[in-house]
Every structure is written in structure tokens, then in C-alpha cells.
C-alpha positions as CSV (number, residue, x, y, z in Angstrom):
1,X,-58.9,38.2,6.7
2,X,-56.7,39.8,9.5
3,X,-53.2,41.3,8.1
4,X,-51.2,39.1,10.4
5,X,-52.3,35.8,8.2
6,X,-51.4,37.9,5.0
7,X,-48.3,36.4,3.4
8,X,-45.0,38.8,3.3
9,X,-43.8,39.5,-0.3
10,X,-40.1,38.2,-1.1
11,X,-39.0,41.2,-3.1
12,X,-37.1,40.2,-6.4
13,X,-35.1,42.7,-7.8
14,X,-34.2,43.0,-11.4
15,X,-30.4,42.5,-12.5
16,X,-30.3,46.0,-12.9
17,X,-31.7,46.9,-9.6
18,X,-29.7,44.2,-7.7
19,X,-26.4,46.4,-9.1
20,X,-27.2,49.3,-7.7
21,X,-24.7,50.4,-4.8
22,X,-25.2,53.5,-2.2
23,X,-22.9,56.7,-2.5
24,X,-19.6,56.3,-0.3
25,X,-20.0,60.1,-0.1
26,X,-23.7,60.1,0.9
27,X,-23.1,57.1,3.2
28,X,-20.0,59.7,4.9
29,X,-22.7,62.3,5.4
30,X,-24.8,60.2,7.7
31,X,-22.0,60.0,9.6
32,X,-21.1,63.8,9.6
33,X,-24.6,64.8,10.5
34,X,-23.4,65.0,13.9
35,X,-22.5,68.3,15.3
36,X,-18.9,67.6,16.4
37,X,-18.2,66.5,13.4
38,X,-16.1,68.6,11.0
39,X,-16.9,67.8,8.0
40,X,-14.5,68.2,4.7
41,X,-16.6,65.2,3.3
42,X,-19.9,66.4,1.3
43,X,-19.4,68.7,-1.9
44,X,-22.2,70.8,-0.7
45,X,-22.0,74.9,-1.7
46,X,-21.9,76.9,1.0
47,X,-25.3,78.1,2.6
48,X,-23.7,81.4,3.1
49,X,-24.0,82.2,-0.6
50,X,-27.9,81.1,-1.3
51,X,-30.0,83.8,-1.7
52,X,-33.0,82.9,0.5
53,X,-34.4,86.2,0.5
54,X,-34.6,87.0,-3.2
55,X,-35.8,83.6,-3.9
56,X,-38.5,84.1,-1.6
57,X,-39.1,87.2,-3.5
58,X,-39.0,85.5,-6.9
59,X,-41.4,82.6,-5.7
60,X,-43.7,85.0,-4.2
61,X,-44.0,87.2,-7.4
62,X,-44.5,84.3,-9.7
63,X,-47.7,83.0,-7.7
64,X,-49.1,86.3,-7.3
65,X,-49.2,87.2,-11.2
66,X,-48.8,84.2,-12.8
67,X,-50.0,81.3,-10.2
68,X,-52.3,79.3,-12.3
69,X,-49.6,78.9,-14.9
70,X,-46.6,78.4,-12.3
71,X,-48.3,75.6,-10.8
72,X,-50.0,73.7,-14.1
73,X,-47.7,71.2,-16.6
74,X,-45.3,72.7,-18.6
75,X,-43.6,71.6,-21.5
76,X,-40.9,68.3,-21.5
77,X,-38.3,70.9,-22.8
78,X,-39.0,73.7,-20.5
79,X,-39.7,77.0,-19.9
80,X,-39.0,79.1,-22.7
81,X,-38.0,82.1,-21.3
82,X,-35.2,80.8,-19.2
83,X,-34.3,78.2,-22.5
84,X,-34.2,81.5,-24.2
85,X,-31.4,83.2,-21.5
86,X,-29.4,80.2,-21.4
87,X,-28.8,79.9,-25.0
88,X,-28.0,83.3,-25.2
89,X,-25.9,82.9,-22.0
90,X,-23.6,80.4,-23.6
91,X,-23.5,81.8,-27.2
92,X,-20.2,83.7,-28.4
93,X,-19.5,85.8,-31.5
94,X,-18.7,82.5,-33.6
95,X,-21.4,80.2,-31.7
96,X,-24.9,80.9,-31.9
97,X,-26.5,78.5,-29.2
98,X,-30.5,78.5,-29.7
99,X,-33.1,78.1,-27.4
100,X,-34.3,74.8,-29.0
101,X,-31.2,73.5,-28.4
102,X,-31.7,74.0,-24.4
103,X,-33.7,71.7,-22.4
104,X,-34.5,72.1,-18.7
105,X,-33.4,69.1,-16.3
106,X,-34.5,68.0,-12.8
107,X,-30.7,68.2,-11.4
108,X,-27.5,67.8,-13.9
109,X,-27.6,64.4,-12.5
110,X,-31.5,63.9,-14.6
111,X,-29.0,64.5,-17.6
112,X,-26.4,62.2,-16.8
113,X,-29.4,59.5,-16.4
114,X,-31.0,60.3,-19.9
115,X,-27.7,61.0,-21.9
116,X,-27.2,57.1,-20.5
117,X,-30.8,55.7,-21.1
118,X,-30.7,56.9,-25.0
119,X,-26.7,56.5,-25.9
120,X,-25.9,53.5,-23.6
121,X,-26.5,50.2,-24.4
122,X,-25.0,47.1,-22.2
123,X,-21.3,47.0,-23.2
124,X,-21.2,50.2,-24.8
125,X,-17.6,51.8,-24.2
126,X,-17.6,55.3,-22.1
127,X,-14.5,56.9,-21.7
128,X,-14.7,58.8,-18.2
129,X,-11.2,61.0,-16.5
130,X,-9.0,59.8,-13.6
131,X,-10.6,59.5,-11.5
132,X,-14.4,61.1,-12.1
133,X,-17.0,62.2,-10.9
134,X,-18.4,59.4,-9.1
135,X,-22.4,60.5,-9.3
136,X,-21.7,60.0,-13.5
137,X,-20.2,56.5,-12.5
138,X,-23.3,56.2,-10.3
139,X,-25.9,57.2,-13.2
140,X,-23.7,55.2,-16.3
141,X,-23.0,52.0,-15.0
142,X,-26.8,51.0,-14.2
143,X,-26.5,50.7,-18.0
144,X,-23.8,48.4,-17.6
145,X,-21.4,49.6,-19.8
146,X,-17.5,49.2,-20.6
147,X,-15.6,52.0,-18.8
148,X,-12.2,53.1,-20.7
149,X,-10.3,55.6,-18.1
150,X,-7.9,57.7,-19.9
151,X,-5.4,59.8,-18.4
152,X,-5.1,63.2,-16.3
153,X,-2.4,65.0,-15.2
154,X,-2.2,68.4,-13.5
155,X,-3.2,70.0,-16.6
156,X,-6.4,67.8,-17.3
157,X,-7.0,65.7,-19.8
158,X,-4.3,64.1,-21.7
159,X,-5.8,64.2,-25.1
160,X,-3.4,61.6,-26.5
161,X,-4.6,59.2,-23.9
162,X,-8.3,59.5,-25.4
163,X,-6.7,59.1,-28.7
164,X,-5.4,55.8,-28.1
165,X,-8.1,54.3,-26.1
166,X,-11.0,55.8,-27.4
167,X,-11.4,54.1,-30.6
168,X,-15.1,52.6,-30.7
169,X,-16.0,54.9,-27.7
170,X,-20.0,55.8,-27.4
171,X,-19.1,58.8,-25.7
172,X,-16.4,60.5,-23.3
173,X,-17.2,62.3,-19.9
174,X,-15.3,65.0,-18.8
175,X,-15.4,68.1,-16.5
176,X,-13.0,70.5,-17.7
177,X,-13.4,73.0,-14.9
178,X,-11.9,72.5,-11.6
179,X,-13.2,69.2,-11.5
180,X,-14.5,67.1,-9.2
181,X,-12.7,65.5,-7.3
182,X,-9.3,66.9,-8.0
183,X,-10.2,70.4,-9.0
184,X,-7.8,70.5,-11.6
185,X,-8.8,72.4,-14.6
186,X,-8.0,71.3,-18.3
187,X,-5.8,73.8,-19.9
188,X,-6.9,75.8,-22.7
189,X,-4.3,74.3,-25.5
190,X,-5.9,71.0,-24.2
191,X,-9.6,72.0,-25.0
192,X,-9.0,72.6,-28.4
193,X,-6.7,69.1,-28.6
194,X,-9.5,67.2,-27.0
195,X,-12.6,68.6,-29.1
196,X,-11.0,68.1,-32.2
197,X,-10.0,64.1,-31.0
198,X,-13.1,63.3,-30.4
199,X,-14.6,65.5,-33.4
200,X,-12.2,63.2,-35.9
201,X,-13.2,60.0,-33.8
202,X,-16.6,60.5,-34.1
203,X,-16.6,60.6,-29.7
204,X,-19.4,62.7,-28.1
205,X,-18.3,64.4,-25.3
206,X,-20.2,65.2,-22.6
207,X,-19.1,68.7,-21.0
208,X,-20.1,69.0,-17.2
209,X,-19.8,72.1,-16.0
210,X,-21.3,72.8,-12.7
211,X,-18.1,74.8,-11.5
212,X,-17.5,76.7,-14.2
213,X,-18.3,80.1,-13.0
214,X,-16.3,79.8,-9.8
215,X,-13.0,80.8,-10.8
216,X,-11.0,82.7,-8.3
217,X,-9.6,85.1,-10.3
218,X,-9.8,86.0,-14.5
219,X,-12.4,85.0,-16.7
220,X,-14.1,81.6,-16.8
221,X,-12.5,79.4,-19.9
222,X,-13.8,78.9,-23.1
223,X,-16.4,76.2,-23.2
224,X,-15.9,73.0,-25.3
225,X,-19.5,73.2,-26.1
226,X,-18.4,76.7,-28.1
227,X,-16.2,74.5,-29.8
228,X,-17.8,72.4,-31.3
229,X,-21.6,72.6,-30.4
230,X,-22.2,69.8,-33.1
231,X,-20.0,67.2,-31.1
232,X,-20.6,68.4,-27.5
233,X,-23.3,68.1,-25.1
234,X,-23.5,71.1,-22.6
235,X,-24.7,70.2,-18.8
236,X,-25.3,73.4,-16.5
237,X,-26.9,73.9,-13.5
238,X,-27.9,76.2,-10.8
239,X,-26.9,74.4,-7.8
240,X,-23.4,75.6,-7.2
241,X,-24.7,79.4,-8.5
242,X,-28.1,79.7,-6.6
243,X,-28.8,76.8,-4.6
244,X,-29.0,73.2,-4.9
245,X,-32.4,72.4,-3.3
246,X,-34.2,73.8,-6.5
247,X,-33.0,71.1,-8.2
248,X,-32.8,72.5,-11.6
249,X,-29.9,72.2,-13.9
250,X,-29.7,72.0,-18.0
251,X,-29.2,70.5,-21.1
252,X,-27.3,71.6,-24.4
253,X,-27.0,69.7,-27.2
254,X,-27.8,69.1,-31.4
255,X,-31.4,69.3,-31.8
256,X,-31.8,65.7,-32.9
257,X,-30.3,64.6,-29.4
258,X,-32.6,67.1,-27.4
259,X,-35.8,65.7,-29.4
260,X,-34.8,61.8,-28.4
261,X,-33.8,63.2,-24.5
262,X,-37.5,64.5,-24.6
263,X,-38.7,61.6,-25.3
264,X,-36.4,59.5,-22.6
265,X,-37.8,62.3,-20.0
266,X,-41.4,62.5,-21.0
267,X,-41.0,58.9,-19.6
268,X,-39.1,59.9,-16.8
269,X,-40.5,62.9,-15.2
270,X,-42.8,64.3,-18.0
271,X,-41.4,68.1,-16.8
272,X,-39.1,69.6,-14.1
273,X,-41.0,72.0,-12.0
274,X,-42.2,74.9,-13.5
275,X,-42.8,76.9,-10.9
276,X,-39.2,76.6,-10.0
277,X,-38.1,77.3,-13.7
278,X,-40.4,80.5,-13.6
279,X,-39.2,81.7,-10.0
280,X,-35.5,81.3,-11.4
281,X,-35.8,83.1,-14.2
282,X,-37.5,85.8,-12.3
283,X,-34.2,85.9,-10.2
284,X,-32.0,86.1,-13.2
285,X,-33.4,87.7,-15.5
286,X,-32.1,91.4,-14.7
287,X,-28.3,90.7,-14.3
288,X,-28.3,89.6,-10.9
289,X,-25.7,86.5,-11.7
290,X,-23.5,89.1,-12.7
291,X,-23.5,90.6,-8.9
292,X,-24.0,87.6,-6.9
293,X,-21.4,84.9,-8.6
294,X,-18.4,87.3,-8.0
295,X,-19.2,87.3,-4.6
296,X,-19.1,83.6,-3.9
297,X,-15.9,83.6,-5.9
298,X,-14.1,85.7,-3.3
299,X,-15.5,83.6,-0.6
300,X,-15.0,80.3,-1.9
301,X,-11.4,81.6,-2.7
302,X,-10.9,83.1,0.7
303,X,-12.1,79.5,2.2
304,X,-9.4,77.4,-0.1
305,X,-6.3,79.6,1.2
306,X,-7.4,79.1,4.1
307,X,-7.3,75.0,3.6
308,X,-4.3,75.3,1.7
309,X,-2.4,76.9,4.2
310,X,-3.5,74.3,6.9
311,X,-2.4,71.7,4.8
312,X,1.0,73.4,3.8
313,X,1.9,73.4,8.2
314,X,-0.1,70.6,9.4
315,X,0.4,67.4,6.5
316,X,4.1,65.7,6.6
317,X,6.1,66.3,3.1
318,X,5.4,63.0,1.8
319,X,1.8,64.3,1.2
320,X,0.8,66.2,-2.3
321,X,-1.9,68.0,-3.3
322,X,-3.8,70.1,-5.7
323,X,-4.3,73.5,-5.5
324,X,-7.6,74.2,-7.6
325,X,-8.2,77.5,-9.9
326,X,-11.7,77.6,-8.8
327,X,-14.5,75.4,-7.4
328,X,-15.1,73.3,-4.3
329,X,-12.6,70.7,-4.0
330,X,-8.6,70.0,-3.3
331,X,-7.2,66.2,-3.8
332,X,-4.9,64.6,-1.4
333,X,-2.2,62.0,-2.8
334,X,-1.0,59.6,0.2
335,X,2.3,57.8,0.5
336,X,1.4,54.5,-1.0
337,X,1.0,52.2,1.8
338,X,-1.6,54.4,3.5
339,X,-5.0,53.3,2.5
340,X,-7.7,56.4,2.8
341,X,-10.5,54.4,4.2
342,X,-8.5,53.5,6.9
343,X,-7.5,56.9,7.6
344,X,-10.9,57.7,7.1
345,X,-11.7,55.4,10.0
346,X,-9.1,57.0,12.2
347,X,-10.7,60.6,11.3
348,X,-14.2,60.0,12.3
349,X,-13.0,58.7,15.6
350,X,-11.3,61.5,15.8
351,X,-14.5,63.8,14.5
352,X,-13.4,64.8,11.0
353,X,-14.3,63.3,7.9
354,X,-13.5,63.6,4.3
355,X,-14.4,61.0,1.0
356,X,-11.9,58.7,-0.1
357,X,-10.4,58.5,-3.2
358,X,-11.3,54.9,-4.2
359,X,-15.1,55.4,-5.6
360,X,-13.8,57.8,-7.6
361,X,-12.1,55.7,-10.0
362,X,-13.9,53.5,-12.5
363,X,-10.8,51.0,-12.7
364,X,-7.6,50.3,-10.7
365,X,-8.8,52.7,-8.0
366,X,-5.5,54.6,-6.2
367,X,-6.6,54.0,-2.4
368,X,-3.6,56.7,-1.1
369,X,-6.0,59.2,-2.3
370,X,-9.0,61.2,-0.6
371,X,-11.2,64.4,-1.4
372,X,-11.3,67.6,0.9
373,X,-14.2,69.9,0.4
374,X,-13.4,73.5,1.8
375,X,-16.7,75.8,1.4
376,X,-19.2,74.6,4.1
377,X,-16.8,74.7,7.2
378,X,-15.7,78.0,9.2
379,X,-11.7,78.9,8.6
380,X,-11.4,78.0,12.8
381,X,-12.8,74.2,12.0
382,X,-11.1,74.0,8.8
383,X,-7.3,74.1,11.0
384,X,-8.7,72.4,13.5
385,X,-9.7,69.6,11.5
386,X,-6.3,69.4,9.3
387,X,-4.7,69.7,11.8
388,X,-6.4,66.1,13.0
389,X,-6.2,65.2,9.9
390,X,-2.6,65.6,9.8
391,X,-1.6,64.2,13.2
392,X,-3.0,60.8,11.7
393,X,-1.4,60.9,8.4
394,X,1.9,60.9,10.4
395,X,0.8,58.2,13.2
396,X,0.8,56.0,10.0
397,X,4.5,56.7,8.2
């Protein structure tokens, strides 16, 4: 029979697939893909910091004396060695974290996918910031749950705001630390309000902390998962710190919860990489974090004075701002009758680009908002592009 008289399939999609929606951000990057193009738009880390040649190193030691192992299964929770620096890692004079406690994901986002598939069911209510990160939008609502927003304010979190809406909640996401996409940080009098909410609700709260150990200056600040490691679920990962095409992040949680998220990712994945595990351990094992994450601190610093003084001569007075601690991102508050994806519009024209604040929300979305990412683009670019950016926002009062 000749493949021309063969039938084409009408693909039927199930409900959930049929729900499924493209990232606004990773439709923008098509877009800035183009070389003229500066983009403010993808929260990428900044090549400049990855650490290609002791990688290289790593990977090349790991297959020379331990190849057969590096490149066989592992185990579902794995590689015990690097489980076994984590938890010691995270663990403080009052909270012991223990390695079985740890379990190694394909991304952060893997977690954010199994923490959904075993404590989501349709309906289920998930309390989430405003706005949040919209990949943990992305990965909940294929579960189809209820989503609660409670309220933020330049300090974070309003605590009070979780304890009147999160009564019946099956969990709360939040990322404490210069968050994305506001890159405010949720003040230390507020972590302790907020674990011991959700603590006396019976909440768990999910702790994403990808950015944690980018703060410009001082000490990172205490963890929730320190806290209260019963209640709290720990996500880590070594995207923003080493580099994000190794795609491995992390897992923290009570034992029971680890032991069901096995399960969920035996069925998912069976194991992330273990060569990667073993090669990253190899690169961390000695200390080098402690030599290699101040230095993308000062740059990452340097890069968002840089932005933040653009913004302070180039955007009219009508426009706010944050002005993050640490991290990757700064948020942009519009006058009200200027809608960002029109702007946007207007900016790629024009060859700039940034994310708008809509997708971000889980509920009444605030469209006078957008996202500015300041670490991939050179200090030159980065006026040059405010500055566009700026000329628009005032074309449009």
C-alpha cells in the first residue's frame, strides 16, 4: 500500500492536554532571538558566570574513573554523595536536614510537576503570591486546581492575607527571595509569621528558592525550610549557581512526602542524569560555591545599578518600580491605562523586549505591569534599551 492512500490521523487530545497553553515568556524569546534585539525579556543567568571550563573538567574526571557507573541507572532519589552535601548544606545548629530527606530533580520545575501530581487533585485550593511565578502556574493548573492569590506588598508576603484566605488550602507557593517576577524579598519578621500560619492551618508551603544565594550584599536569609522542616518543602537548584543546561535542581521535604515523590518520578523519569549528578558534585565538593557565587553577586549587582539608574533618567515619574536585594529581576508598575502588551508591541518594533505582567497573575491580572531582566545584556544595551523603553512609555501618557 503506497503512503499517500494511508489515512491521516485526527489527533484527539485529552481535556487535560487541550488546556495546556505556551509560555508568554518563551513565546517573547522567539522573538528576541534576533540579534538586534535587546532583550530584557528571558530570566536567563548570565553566560558570563558558568563555569565551562571546570565543568568540562568535572565531566571529564567522572568518565575517566568512574565511567561505567556515571553512565548506568542510578537511583529514583539520587546520588548520594551530592544528597549527602545538600542536606548538610541546608542544615543549621537547630535543624538537622538528612540526606534521605533530599531527592535529586530533573530542573526545580520536575518538582513543581510532582509536588502537583501527588498533592493536587482537580479543585484542590493552592494559594500562590501576587503575582507568581508563572512556570508554577504553568506546572499546577494542568491539575486543574482552585487558585487563592493572597497578597504582597514591598515586603513580601502579607501573612494575614494567607490567614484569611487560606482556610482549606492544599498547599501555598511562595518564593521568599527576590522573587520572580518582582524581586522583592519577604522580610524576615514575615518568615517567621508565615511558617507558623500555615504550621497552625495545617498549609504546606512550598519554598522556591532558586535565587537565594544571589544577594548583593550580607548574608542570604534564613530559610523557611529551617523553620519548620516538618511543614516546608525545600526546592533548590543549580541553574542560577552553575548553569541551567544541566538541568538539575532538588527536593527537600518529610520523608513520607519524598518516598510518595519517588514513586510519582519513578513514573516520570525513573532518574535524573547521573552522570550530571556525579560531574556536579565533583565541582562542588571542595568549596568552590564558596568562591564562585560571590562573584556572580557582584556582577549581577553591578548589572542592576546599572538598570536602575537607566530607569531613574529615562522612565517619566508616573512609572514605579522595584529595586531588588538580589536576583535577576526588577518589576515595572504602569500608569493604569497603559496596557503592557501593547507597549510590548511598540518595543519589539522598536527592538527591545521585556515580559508582561499579565501571565503572571493567577486572577485579576494588573496589565500596567511588565518584567525587566538585567543579567544577560551589556550595561551599553541595557541604556540603550531603557531608554526606548522609556520614550514609549511617554508617547502613551
Amino acid at each position: 500500500m503506497s503512503l499517500q492512500n494511508l489515512k491521516s490521523i485526527e489527533w484527539k487530545f485529552s481535556e487535560r492536554a487541550e488546556q495546556l497553553q505556551s509560555s508568554a515568556i518563551r513565546e517573547i524569546l522567539k522573538v528576541t532571538m534576533r540579534p538586534e534585539v535587546i532583550s530584557f525579556a528571558g530570566g536567563l543567568p548570565s553566560p558570563e558566570t558558568f563555569p565551562v571550563d571546570r565543568m568540562r573538567a568535572a565531566f571529564d574526571k567522572v568518565l575517566s574513573e568512574n565511567g561505567k557507573t556515571a553512565l548506568q541507572y542510578g537511583t529514583t532519589d539520587g546520588y548520594a554523595p551530592l544528597r549527602e552535601f545538600i542536606a548538610k548544606s541546608l542544615s543549621t545548629e537547630d535543624c538537622t536536614i538528612t540526606a534521605e530527606q533530599v531527592m535529586m530533580v530533573s530542573g526545580s520545575q520536575q518538582g513543581l510537576d510532582l509536588l502537583a501530581k501527588v498533592l493536587v487533585d482537580e479543585g484542590s485550593k493552592i494559594l500562590v503570591e501576587t503575582p507568581s511565578y508563572l512556570g508554577a502556574l504553568q506546572a499546577f493548573s494542568v491539575y486543574r486546581p482552585e487558585f487563592v492569590s493572597v497578597d504582597m506588598d514591598d515586603n513580601g508576603v502579607v501573612p494575614a492575607s494567607v490567614a484569611a484566605k487560606g482556610e482549606g488550602a492544599k498547599l501555598f507557593y511562595a518564593l521568599p527571595n527576590f522573587q520572580n517576577p518582582t524581586g522583592r524579598t519577604l522580610s524576615v519578621d514575615r518568615r517567621q509569621e508565615l511558617v507558623e500560619t500555615c504550621a497552625r492551618m495545617g498549609i504546606p508551603l512550598i519554598e522556591d528558592n532558586p535565587y537565594g544565594d544571589l544577594c548583593y550584599s550580607g548574608e542570604p536569609l534564613p530559610k523557611l525550610l529551617n523553620m519548620n522542616p516538618n511543614g516546608v518543602i525545600y526546592l533548590g537548584s543549580f541553574s542560577k549557581i552553575l548553569t541551567p543546561g544541566i538541568r538539575l535542581g532538588y527536593m527537600v521535604a518529610p520523608v513520607p512526602l519524598i518516598r510518595k515523590l519517588e514513586q510519582a518520578k519513578q513514573a516520570t523519569d525513573l532518574h535524573t542524569s547521573t552522570l550530571t549528578q556525579m560531574a556536579v558534585y565533583e565541582v562542588i565538593k571542595d568549596g568552590f560555591l564558596d568562591e564562585h557565587i560571590p562573584s556572580i553577586r557582584r556582577f549581577y549587582s553591578a548589572q542592576c545599578d546599572v538598570m536602575l539608574a537607566a530607569m531613574t533618567k529615562f522612565f517619566p515619574d508616573c512609572v514605579t518600580w522595584t529595586r531588588p536585594m538580589g536576583g535577576m529581576f526588577i518589576w515595572v508598575t504602569l500608569p493604569k491605562h497603559i496596557h503592557s502588551q501593547d507597549l510590548l508591541a511598540d518595543a519589539i518594533a522598536n527592538n527591545v523586549a521585556f515580559v508582561p505582567g499579565g501571565p503572571f497573575y493567577a486572577n485579576q491580572a494588573e496589565t500596567n505591569t511588565f518584567r525587566l531582566s538585567f543579567v544577560t545584556v551589556s550595561p551599553e544595551k541595557i541604556n540603550e534599551g531603557v531608554e526606548k523603553i522609556g520614550n514609549l512609555i511617554k508617547a502613551r501618557l
